[in-house]
SETINU-388552 format. One record per residue (C-alpha): x, y, z; residue in one letter. Coordinates in steps of 0.25 Angstrom, whole numbers, plus 2048, in hexadecimal, padded with zeros to 3 digits. Example, Ala and Ser with C-alpha at 12.3 -4.5 7.8 and 13.67 -1.06 7.14 Angstrom:
2
NODE   u   v   w resn
NODE 831 7EE 81F    A
NODE 837 7FC 81D    S
% end
This chain:
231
NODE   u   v   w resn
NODE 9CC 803 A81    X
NODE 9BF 7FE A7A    X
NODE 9BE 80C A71    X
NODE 9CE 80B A70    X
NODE 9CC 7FD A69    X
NODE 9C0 800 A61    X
NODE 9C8 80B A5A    X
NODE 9D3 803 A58    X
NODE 9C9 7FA A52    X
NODE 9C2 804 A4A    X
NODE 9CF 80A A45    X
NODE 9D3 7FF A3F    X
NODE 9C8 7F9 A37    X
NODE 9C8 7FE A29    X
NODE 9B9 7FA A26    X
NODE 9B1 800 A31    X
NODE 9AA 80B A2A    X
NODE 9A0 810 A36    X
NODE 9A0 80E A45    X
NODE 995 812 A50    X
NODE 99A 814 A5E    X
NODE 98F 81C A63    X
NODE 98B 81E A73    X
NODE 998 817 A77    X
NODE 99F 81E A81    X
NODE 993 824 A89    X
NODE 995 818 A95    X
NODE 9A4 818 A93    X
NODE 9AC 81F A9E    X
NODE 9B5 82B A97    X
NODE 9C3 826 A96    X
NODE 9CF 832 A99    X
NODE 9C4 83C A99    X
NODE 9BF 838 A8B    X
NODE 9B3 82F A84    X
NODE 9B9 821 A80    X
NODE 9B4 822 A73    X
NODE 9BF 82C A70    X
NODE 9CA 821 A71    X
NODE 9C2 819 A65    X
NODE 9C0 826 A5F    X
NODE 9D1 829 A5E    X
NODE 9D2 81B A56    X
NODE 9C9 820 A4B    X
NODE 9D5 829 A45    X
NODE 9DB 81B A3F    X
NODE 9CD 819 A38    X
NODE 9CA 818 A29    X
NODE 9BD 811 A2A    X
NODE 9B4 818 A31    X
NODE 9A9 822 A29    X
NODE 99E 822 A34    X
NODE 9A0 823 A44    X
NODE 996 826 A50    X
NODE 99C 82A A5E    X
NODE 990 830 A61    X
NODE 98C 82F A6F    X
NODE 99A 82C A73    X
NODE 99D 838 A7E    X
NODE 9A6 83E A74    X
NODE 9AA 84D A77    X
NODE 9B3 857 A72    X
NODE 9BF 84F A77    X
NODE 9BB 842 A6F    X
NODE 9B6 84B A65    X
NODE 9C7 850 A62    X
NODE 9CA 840 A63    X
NODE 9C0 83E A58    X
NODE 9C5 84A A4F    X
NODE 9D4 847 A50    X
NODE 9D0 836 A4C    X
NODE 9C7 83B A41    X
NODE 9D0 845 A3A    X
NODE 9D5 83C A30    X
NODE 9C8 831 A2F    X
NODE 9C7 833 A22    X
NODE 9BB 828 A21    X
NODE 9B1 82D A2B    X
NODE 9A7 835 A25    X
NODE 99D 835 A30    X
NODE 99E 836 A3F    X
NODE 992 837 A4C    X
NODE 996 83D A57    X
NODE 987 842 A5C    X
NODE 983 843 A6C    X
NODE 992 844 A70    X
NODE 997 851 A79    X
NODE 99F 857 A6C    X
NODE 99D 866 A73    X
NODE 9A3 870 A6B    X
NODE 9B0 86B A6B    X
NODE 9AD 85C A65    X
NODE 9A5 861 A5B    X
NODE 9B1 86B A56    X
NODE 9BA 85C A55    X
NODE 9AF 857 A4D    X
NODE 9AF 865 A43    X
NODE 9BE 865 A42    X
NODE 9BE 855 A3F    X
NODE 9B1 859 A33    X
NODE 9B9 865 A2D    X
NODE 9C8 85D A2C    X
NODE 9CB 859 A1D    X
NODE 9D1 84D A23    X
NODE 9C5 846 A29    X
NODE 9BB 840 A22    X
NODE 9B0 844 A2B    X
NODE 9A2 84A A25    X
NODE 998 848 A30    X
NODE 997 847 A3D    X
NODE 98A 847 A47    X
NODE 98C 84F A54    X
NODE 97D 850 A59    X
NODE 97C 852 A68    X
NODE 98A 856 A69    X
NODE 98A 865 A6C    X
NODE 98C 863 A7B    X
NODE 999 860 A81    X
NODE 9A4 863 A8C    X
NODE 9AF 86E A87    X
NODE 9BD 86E A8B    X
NODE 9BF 86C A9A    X
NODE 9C1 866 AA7    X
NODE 9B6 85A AA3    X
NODE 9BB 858 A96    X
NODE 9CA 85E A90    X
NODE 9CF 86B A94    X
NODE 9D6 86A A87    X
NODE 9CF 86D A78    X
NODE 9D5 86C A69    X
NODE 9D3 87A A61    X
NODE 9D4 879 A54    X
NODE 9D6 887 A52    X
NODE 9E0 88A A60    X
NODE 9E4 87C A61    X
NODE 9F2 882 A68    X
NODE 9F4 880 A76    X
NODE 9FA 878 A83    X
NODE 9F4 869 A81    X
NODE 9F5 85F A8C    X
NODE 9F2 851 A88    X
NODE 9F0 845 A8E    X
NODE 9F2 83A A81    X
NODE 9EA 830 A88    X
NODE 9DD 839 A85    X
NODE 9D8 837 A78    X
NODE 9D3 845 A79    X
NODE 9E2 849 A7B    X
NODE 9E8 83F A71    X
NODE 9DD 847 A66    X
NODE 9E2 855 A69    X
NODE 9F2 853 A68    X
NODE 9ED 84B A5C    X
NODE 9E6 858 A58    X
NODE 9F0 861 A5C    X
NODE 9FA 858 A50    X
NODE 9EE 859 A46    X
NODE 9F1 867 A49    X
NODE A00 86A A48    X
NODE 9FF 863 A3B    X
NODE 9F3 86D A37    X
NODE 9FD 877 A3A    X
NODE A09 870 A34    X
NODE A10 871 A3F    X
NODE A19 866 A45    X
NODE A15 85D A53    X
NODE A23 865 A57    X
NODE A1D 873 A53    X
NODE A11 870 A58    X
NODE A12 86A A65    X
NODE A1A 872 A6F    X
NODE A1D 872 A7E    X
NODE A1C 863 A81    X
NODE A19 85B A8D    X
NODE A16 84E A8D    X
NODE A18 83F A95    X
NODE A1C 838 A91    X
NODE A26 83F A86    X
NODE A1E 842 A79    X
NODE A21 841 A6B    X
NODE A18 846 A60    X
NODE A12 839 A57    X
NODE A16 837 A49    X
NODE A0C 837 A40    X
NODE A08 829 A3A    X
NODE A04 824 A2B    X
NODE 9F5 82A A2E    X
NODE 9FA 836 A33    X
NODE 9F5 835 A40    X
NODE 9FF 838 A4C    X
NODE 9FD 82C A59    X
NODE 9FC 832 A66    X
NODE 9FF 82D A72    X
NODE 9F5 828 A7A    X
NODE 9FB 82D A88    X
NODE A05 836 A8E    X
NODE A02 844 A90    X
NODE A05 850 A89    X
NODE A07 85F A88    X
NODE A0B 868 A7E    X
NODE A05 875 A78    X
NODE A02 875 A6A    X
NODE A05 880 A60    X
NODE A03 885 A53    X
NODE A09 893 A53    X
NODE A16 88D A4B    X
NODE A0D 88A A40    X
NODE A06 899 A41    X
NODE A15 89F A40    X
NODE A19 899 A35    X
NODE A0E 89C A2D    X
NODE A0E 8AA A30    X
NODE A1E 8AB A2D    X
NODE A20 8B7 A23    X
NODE A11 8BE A27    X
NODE A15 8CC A2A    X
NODE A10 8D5 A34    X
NODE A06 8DC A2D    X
NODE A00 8CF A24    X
NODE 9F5 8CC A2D    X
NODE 9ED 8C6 A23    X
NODE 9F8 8BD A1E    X
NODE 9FA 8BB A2C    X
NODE 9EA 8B6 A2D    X
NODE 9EC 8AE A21    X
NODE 9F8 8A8 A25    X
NODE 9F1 8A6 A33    X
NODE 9E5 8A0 A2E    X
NODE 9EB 895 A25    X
NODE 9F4 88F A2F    X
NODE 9E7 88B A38    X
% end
């Protein structure tokens, strides 16, 4: 509740420009399977202040690290972010490359010392992981995760790379309760729910078709081409 607020907080100043929460979470039990701090760190994608923050310290692995990445995809303000002695792995520090190479961030730094080591997918941590290049596959979420809530909203970020629609996209649904896709609000973010559980496998191969309508059999380099430009 106490990281929940502060976010709340944060998200709605409009003059707080830097903000140092290092070494916060180490004493702090992990709440559904995660460090608290990611429940601060979703709030910061209604943020317009911020241009400095340190969550160094903080316990933050590859999970939070997707959290971090889909709240900071559209902070257009923050320049500069610490993230050092956190276990990143492999996996969090691919979140933090993604979030650096997207147009739409404003992100130009970030400091990661002390983060090579971390737990991968598995039984101590998520058996489930985001790839940006195969991001297709059965999901099973449970939406009061905030590692869960971060990768359907990937998985949206996605479709709409793909320009597909929630409909094309998301296929083969199982969810309770009953669930409906979120519109997308004024700042173009879509809100999640934050409990229920849902399945559903996610697919891009409509888009892959109709880009290779009218390829014939033997144009496998318009095939390439055409291949290539929808990823």
């Amino acid at each position: 509740d106490m990281y929940v607020h502060l976010g709340e907080l944060v998200s709605a100043s409009s003059t707080l420009e830097a903000l140092h929460i290092a070494n916060c979470s180490t004493a702090v039990v992990e709440v559904r399977g995660i460090t608290p701090v990611a429940y601060f760190i979703e709030h910061l994608s209604r943020d317009c202040s911020l241009n400095f923050l340190d969550i160094s310290l903080n316990r933050i692995d590859f999970r939070c690290a997707l959290v971090l990445e889909v709240a900071l995809e559209h902070a257009r303000r923050l320049a500069t972010l610490e993230v050092a002695h956190n276990p990143l792995g492999i996996l969090g520090t691919r979140s933090l490359l993604r979030l650096l190479c997207r147009s739409e961030s404003g992100l130009l730094y970030f400091k990661a010392h002390g983060c090579g080591t971390g737990d991968g997918s598995g039984q101590n941590t998520d058996f489930q992981v985001f790839s940006a290049t195969k991001p297709e596959g059965r999901y099973k979420l449970d939406l009061a995760r905030p590692y869960h809530r971060a990768l359907l909203r990937i998985l949206y970020t996605t479709s709409d790379r793909f320009k597909l629609s929630p409909q094309e996209a998301f296929v083969q649904i199982n969810a309770t309760p009953a669930y409906e896709h979120p519109a997308v609000d004024s700042n173009g973010r879509r809100c999640i729910p934050t409990s229920g559980h849902l399945e559903v496998n996610f697919s891009v191969e409509k888009a892959y078709q109709r880009a290779l309508q009218g390829v014939g059999e033997s144009e496998f380099e318009l095939f390439l081409e055409r291949r290539i430009a929808t990823a």
